[in-house]
N, C-alpha and C positions, 0 to 999 in steps of 0.2 A: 546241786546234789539232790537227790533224789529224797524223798520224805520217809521213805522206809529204810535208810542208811542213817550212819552218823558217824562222829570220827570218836576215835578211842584212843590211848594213849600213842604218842609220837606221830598224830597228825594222819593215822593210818583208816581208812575206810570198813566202817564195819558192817555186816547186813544181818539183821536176827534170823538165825538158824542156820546159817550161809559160811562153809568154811571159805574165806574170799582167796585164792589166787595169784597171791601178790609175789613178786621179787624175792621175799623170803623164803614161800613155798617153792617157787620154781628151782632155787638150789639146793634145796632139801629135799624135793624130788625128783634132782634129776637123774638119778640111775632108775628111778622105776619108769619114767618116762621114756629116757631111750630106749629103755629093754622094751615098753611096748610101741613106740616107734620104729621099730627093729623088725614087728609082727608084720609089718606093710609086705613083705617078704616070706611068702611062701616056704620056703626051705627055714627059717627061722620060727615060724608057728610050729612045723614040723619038732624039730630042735628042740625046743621047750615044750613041748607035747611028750617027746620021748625021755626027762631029762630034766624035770624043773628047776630042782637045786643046784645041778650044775651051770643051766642057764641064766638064774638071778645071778650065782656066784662069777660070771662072765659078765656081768654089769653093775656088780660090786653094789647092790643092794643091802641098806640099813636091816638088821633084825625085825625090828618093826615092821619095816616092808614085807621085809618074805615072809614075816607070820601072815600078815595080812591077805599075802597070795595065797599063802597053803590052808590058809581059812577061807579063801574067796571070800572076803570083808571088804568091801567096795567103801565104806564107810572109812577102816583102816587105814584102804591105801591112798584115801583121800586125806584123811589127817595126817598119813606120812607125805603129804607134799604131791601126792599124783594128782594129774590133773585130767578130768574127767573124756575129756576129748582123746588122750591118749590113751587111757584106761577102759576108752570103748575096744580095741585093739583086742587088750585082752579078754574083755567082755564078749567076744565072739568066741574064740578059743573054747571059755569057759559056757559056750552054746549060753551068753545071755545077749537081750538084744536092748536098746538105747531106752526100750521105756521100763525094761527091769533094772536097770541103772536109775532112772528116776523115779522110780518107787524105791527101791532102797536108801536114796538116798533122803526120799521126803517122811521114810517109817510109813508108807502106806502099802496097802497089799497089789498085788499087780490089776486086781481087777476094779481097786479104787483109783488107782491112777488114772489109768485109760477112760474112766467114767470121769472124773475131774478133769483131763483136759480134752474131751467132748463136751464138757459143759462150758468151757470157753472158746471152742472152737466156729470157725466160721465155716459154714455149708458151702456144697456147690453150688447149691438152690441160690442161695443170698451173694454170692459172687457172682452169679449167671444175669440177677434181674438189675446191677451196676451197670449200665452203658458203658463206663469208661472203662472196664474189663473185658478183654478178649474171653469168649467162649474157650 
């Protein structure tokens, strides 16, 4: 197990600051999941575009959830069990893109994120002068 986890009561895997994903969140959120599973579809972003509360109400979404949507609290709909790869879905919809997801989610501003992970990132430069890496 990794050094920056640990387990916590009933054996479950914990990560600080990390809401984790597990078996319990996925049934907990699975109506906000499929509803953004659902967005893969064209005529369904449509749908929910024109229509929001009728559309969670068509995936039989927790109160919690739908506050969460009609607040656009990405933080919310991840405590209510969304799971973040699905929730990128709606993150388009709501014109946001993968790295305002991970700012929101780390409490950093958009333009600290993207500076944070350029500062871990690996260049072209330093992947070009690896031999064992194709150009």
């Amino acid at each position: 197990m990794p050094p920056f986890s640990r387990l916590v009561a009933e054996g479950k895997r914990a990560i600080p600051g990390t809401l984790v994903f597990d078996g319990n969140a996925a049934q907990s959120g699975y109506a906000i999941n499929a509803m953004c599973y659902s967005f893969n579809d064209e005529a369904n972003r449509k749908a929910f575009a024109a229509d929001e509360e009728a559309y969670m109400e068509r995936f039989g979404l927790s109160e919690d959830q739908r506050q969460a949507v009609r607040d656009r609290d990405v933080l919310g709909m991840l405590a209510a069990g969304g799971n973040v790869y699905y929730l990128a879905k709606l993150a388009g919809i709501l014109g946001l893109n993968v790295q305002d997801l991970g700012a929101l989610q780390t409490g950093m501003s958009l333009e600290d994120f993207k500076a944070n992970l350029m500062s871990h990132s690996v260049t072209e430069t330093h992947v070009a002068d690896d031999p064992r890496r194709a150009a």
